[in-house]
C-alpha positions in Angstrom: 141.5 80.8 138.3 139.0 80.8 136.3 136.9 84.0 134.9 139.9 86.8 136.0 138.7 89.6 134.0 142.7 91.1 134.1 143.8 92.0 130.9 140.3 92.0 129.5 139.7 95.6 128.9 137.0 97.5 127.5 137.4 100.5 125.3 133.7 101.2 123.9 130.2 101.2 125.7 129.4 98.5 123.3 131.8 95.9 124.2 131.0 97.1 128.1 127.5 96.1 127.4 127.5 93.3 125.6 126.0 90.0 126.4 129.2 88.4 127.3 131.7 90.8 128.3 134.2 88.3 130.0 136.0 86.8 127.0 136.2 83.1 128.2 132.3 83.3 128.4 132.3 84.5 124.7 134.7 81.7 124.1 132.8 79.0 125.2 129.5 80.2 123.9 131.7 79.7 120.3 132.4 76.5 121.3 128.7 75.3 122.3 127.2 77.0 118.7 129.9 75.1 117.3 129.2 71.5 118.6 125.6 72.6 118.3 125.6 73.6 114.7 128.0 71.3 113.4 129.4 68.4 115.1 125.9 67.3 116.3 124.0 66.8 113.0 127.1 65.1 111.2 126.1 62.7 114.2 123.1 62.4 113.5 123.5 62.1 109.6 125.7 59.4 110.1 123.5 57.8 113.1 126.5 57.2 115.4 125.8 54.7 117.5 122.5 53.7 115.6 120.7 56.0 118.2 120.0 59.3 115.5 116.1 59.2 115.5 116.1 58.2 120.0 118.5 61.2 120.8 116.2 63.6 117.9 112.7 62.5 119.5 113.6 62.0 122.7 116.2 64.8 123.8 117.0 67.1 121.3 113.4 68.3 119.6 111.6 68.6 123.0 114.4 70.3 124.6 114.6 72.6 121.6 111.1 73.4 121.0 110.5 73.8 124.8 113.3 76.4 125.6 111.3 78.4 122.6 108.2 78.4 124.4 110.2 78.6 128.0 111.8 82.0 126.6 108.0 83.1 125.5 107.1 82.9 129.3 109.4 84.2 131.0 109.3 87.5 129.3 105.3 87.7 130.6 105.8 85.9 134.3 109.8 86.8 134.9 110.6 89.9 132.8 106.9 91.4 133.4 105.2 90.0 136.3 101.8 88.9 134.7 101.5 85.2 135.9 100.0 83.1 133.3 98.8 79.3 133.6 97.4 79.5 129.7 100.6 78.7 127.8 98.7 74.8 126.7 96.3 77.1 125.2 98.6 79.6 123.5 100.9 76.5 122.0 97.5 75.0 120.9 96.6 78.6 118.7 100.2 78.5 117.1 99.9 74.5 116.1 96.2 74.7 114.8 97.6 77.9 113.0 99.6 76.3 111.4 97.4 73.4 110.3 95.2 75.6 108.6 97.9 77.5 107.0 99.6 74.3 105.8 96.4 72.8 104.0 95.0 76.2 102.5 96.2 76.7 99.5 96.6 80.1 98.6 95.6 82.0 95.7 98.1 82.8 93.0 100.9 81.5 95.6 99.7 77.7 96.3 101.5 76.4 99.6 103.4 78.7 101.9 106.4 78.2 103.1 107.1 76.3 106.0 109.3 78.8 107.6 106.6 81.5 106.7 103.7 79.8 108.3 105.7 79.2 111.6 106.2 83.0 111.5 102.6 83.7 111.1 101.0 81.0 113.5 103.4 83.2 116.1 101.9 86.2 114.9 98.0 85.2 114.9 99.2 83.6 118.7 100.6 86.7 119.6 96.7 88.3 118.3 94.8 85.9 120.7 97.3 86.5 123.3 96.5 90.1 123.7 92.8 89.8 123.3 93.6 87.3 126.4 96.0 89.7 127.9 93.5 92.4 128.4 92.4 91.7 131.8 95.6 92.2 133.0 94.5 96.0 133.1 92.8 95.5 135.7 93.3 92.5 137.8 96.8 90.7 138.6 98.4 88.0 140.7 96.0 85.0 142.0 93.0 86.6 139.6 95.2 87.0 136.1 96.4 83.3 136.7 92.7 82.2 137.2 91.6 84.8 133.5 94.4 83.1 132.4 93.3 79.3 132.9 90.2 79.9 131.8 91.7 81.1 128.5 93.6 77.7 128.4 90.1 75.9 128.9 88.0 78.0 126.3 90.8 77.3 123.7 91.1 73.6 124.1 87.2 73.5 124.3 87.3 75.6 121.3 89.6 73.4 119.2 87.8 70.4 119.8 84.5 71.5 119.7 84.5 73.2 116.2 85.3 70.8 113.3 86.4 73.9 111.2 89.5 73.8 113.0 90.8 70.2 112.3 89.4 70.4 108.8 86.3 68.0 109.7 88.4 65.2 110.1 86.2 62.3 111.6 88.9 61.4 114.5 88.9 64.9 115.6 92.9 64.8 115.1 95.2 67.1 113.0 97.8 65.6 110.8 100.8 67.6 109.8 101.5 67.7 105.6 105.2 67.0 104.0 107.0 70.2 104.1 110.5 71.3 103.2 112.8 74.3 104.0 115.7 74.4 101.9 114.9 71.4 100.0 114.9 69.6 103.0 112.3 67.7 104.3 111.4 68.8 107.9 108.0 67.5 108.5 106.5 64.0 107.9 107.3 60.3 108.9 109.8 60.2 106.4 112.0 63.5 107.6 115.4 63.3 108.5 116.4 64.2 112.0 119.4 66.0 111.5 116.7 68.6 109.4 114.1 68.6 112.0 117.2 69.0 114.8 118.8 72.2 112.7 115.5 73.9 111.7 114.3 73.8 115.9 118.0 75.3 116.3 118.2 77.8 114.5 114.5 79.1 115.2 115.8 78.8 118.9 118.7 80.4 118.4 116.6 83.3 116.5 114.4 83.5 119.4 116.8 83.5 122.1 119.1 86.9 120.1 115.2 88.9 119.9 114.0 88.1 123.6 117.6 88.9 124.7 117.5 92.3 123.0 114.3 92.8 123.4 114.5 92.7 127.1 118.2 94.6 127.5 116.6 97.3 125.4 113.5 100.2 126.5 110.5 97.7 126.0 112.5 95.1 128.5 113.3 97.9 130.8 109.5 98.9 130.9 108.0 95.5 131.8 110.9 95.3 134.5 109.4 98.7 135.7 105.7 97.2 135.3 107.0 94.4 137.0 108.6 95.7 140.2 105.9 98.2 140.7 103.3 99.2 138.5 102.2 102.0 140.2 105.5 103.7 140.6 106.0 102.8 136.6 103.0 104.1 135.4 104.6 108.3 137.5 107.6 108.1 135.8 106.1 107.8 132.8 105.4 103.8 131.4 102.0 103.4 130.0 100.5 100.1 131.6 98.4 99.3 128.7 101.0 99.4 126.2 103.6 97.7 128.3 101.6 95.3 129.4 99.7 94.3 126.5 103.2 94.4 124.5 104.5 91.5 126.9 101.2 89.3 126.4 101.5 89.7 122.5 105.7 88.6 122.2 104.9 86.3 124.9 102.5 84.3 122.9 104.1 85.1 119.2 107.2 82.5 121.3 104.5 80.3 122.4 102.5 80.3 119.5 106.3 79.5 117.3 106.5 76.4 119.7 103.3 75.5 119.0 103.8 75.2 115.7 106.8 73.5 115.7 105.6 71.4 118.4 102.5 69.8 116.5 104.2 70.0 112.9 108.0 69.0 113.7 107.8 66.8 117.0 104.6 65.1 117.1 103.9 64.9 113.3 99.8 64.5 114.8 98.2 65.8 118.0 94.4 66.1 119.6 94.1 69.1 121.3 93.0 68.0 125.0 96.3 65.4 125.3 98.8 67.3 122.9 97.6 70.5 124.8 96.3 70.5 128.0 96.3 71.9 131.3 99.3 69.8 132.0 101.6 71.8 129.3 100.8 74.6 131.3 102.0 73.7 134.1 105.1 71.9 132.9 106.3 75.4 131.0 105.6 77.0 134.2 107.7 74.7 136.1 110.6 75.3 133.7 110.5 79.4 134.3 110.7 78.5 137.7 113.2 76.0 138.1 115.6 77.6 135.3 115.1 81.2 136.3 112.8 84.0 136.5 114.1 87.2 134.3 117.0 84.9 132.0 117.0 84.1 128.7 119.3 81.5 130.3 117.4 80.2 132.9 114.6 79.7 130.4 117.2 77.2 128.6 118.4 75.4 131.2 114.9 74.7 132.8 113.9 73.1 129.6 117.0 70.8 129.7 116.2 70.1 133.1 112.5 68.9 132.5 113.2 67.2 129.7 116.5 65.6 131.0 115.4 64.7 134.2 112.0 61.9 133.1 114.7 60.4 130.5 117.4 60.0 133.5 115.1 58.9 135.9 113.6 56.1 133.3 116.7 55.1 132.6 117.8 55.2 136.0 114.9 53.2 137.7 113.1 51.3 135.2 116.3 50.4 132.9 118.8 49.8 136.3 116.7 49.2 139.1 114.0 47.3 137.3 111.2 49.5 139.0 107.8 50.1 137.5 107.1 52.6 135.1 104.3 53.9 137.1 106.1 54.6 140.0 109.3 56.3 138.1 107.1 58.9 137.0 105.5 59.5 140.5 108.5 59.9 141.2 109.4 62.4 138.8 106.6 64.5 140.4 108.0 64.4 143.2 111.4 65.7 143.0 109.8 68.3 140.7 107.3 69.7 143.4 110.6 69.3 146.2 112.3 71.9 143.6 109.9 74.2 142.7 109.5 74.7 146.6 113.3 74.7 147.2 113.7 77.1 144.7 110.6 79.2 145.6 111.5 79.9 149.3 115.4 79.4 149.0 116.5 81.0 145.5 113.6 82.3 143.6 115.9 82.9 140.6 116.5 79.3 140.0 119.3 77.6 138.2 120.6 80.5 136.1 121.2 82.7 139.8 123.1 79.6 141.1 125.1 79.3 138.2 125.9 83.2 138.5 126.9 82.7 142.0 129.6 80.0 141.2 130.9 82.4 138.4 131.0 84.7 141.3 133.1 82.3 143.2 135.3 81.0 140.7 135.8 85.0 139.6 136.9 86.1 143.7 139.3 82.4 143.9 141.3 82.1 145.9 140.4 85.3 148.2 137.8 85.2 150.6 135.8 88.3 149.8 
């Protein structure tokens, strides 16, 4: 009985086209901000259970940061069709962006703001990404996903080949400063997790209200139209260049934001070839895929599921089952591939489609059609 729209009227084209109309969806989006926002850092403030910094690192900071850079993605590969395998790259602009903006010390102003240099590592990201983007105009498919990998290989080479970029440092590694937001610490050793936890929130949350408008609005409708057919776009009026070019650049201002917060938030210190490699690339991928091609919410949920899925399974196996850890994560690589093919040939819009279908369901109950 769930989902029955009787009763739930709508008297305005705004309410009839907002992004929950039904009102027990709007409901329990209330309740999930809620537990989000506040009942989860009072957990983690108080440490309940002794297990505050575990759930921060492990779960709730890579799930975070990752839907941010899932969202960035899927607007290029599901919103607009241009299949990218550079994301590693992009993530490695934002993050070394940020470096350098966090240790120059500017003139009359001293350091920036932490929330400020997030913004602008997406924005110099979002610069390289449609330098990179350009050959889009003229190739796509199998070619723009090979332009595209090169890009990831020319930037990782790039970041470790010019000491300019890690400040000379004798290692070769980066090493985010103490930075606050609000007079809270959220970057550092010493930086509590419920601050690191709210600050990859709230950026998430940010993101997720742009992409969504973004892409219900005439930009989103023209990479849709780019996307289905370019050919057909480009008669009725959609200029490739522009449409295209406009998906590369807030495509990679996401990416370049999880960068940033990957390398000064999460990992506190990172080398570019293991922080940022090929692998990344692939894993983001994998998350469009198995979450949904064309959702905001698929992007979400296939960043829970990657970064669920290795913590269940090692808890599972190795903690249970006393297996090696070796053979857990082959593992993991299995089921992964099993999916991505599942979903590929039996329901290319992942997770978020499947979850639309049981609404469906629930929504027609008890009635057969």
């Amino acid at each position: 009985m769930f989902y029955r729209e009787s009763g739930d009227f709508k008297t305005t084209y705004a309410k009839d086209t907002q992004t929950f109309p039904i009102k027990l969806d709007r409901m329990g989006y209330y309740v999930i901000l809620a537990v989000a926002l506040i009942l989860v850092p009072i957990m983690l403030m108080k440490d309940v259970g002794g297990g505050a910094n575990y759930w921060t690192n492990a779960i709730f900071l890579p799930f975070l940061i990752w839907a941010v850079a899932s969202i960035g993605l899927n607007i290029l590969v599901g919103y607009c069709g241009q299949l990218s395998l550079g994301s590693g790259g992009f993530m490695a602009v934002g993050a070394y962006a940020s470096y350098k903006l966090m240790t120059w010390d500017v003139p009359f102003i001293g350091e920036l703001n932490f929330v400020v240099v997030v913004i602008l590592s997406g924005v110099i990201t979002a610069g390289v990404g449609i330098l990179f983007g350009l050959p889009s105009l003229r190739i796509k498919g199998f070619y723009l996903a090979v332009a595209t990998l090169a890009a990831q290989f020319f930037l990782v080479w790039l970041f470790n080949k010019v000491p300019w970029f890690y400040n000379y440092s004798a290692s070769g590694q980066i090493s985010v400063p103490t930075r606050s937001v609000l007079g809270f610490q959220v970057t550092g050793a010493t930086a509590a997790p419920e601050a690191k936890y709210l600050l990859c929130l709230v950026i998430l949350i940010v993101v997720a209200l742009v992409a969504r408008n973004l892409t219900r609005g005439r930009i989103g409708r023209s990479w849709m139209a780019i996307r289905d057919m370019d050919i057909a776009a480009e008669i009725i009026g959609v200029a490739p260049l522009k449409t295209k070019l406009s998906a590369f650049g807030v495509s990679s201002f996401f990416i370049g934001v999880a960068g940033a917060l990957f390398f000064a938030v999460y990992l506190g210190a990172a080398e570019v070839g293991e922080a940022f490699g090929i692998q990344k690339s692939f894993l983001l991928l994998f998350m469009v895929i198995i979450g949904g091609l064309g959702s905001i919410f698929g992007s979400i949920v296939g960043a829970a599921f990657m970064v669920l899925m290795p913590v269940l399974l090692k808890n599972i196996m190795v903690g249970h089952l006393n297996w090696a850890t070796d053979i857990a994560a082959h593992f993991e690589f299995v089921i992964v591939g099993a999916l991505i093919i599942l979903f590929l040939i039996l329901e290319p819009h992942g997770l978020a489609q499947l979850w639309r279908l049981l609404k469906d369901k629930l929504r027609l109950w008890p009635f057969p059609h």
